[in-house]
C-alpha positions as CSV (number, residue, x, y, z in Angstrom):
1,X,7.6,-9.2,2.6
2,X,8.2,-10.8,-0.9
3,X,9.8,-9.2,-3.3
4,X,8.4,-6.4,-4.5
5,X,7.8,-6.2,-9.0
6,X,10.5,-4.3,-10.7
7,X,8.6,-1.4,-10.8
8,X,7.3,-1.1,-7.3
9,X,10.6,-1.3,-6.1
10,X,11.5,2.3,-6.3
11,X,7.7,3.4,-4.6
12,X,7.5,5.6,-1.7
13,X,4.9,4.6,1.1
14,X,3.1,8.0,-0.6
15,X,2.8,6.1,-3.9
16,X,1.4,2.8,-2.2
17,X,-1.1,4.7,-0.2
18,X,-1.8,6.9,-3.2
19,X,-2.2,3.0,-5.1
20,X,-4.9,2.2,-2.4
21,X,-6.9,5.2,-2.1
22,X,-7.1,5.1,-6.4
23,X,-8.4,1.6,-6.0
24,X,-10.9,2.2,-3.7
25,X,-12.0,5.5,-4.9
26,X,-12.5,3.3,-8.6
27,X,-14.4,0.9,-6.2
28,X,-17.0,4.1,-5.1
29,X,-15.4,4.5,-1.4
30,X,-16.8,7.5,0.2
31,X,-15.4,10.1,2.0
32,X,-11.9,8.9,1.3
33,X,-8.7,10.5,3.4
34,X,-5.2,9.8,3.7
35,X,-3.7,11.0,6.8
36,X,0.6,11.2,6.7
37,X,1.1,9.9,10.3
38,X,5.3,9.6,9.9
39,X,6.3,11.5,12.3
40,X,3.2,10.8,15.2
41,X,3.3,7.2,14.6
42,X,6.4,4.5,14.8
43,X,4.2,1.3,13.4
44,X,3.0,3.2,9.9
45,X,3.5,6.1,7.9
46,X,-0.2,6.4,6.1
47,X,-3.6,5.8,6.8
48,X,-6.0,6.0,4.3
49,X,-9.7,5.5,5.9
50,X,-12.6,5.6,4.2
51,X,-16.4,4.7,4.3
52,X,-18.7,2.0,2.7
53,X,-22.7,2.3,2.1
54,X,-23.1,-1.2,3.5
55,X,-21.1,-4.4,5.0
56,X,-20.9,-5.8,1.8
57,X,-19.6,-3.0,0.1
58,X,-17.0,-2.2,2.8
59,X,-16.1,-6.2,2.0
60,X,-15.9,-5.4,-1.7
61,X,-13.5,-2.2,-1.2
62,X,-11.5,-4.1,1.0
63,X,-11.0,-6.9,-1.0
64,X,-10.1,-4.4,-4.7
65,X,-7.7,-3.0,-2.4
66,X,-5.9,-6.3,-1.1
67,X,-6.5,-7.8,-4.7
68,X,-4.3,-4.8,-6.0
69,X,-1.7,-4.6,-3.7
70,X,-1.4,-8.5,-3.5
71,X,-1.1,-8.3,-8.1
72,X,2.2,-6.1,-6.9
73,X,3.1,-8.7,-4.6
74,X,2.5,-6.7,-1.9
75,X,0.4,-8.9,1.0
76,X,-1.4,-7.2,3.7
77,X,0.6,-8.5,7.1
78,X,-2.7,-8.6,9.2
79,X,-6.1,-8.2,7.9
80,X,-8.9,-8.0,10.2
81,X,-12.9,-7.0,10.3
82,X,-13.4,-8.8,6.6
83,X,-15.9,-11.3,7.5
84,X,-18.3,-8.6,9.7
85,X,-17.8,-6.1,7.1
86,X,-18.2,-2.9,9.7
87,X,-14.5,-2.1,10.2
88,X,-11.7,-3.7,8.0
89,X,-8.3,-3.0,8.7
90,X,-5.5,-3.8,6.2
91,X,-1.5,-3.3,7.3
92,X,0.5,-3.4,5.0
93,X,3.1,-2.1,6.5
94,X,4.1,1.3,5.7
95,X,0.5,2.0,5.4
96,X,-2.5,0.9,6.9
97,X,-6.3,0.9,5.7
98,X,-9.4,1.4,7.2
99,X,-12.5,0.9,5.7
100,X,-15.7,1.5,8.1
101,X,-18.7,1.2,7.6
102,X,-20.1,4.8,8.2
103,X,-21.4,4.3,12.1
104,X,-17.9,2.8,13.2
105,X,-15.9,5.4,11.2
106,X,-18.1,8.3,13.2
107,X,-17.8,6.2,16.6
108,X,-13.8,5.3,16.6
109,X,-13.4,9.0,14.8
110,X,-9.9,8.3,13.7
111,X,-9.6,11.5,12.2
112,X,-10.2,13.1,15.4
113,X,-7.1,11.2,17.0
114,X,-4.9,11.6,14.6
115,X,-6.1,15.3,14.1
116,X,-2.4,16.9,13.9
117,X,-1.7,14.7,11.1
118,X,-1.4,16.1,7.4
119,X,-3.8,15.0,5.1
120,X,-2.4,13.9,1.8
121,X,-5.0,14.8,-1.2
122,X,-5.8,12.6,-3.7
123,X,-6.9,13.4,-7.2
124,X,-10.1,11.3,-8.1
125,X,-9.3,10.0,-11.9
């Protein structure tokens, strides 16, 4: 990873997911949910999933949210699903994002697999 801005240095995995789910919540994604895995997982310690009304606008959240962490110099190690637009995944590491379009999100049910996992809450701004 490059190095991270001066003031992202000191940033939990909390405040980076907390950075993704804001962005996509300002980019209308619906029933957004951050799930604290750390603990149940060994690859990640958040996922924030979350739904889009169409392909194109689960390709619009998904690019805010890589266009945001990449203006911290943060760059999403694998990024999948973009060009289809019906399941996106972004790693960056310490967190991973998941936007679905709402048919996939209620087929793959994530939430129901990681269903001991906290869920972090997020104040809309």
């Amino acid at each position: 990873m490059k190095k991270l801005k001066k003031e992202l240095q000191d940033k939990s995995s909390l405040e980076l997911a907390t950075i993704c789910a804001q962005t996509a919540l300002d980019t209308k994604a619906e029933d957004l949910v951050v799930l604290d895995v750390q603990g149940l997982s060994s690859f990640t310690d958040y996922f924030v999933i979350m739904s889009g009304r169409s392909s194109r606008h689960v390709q619009g959240l998904a690019e805010a949210v890589e266009s945001i962490m990449r203006s911290k110099r943060i760059s999403a190690a694998k990024a999948e699903g973009i060009q289809e637009g019906m399941w996106v995944l972004l790693d960056f590491g310490d967190v991973v994002v998941h936007i679905f379009y709402h048919e996939q999100r209620s087929f793959y049910d994530l939430e129901g697999l990681w269903h001991d996992a906290p869920r972090v809450e997020i104040n809309e701004s």
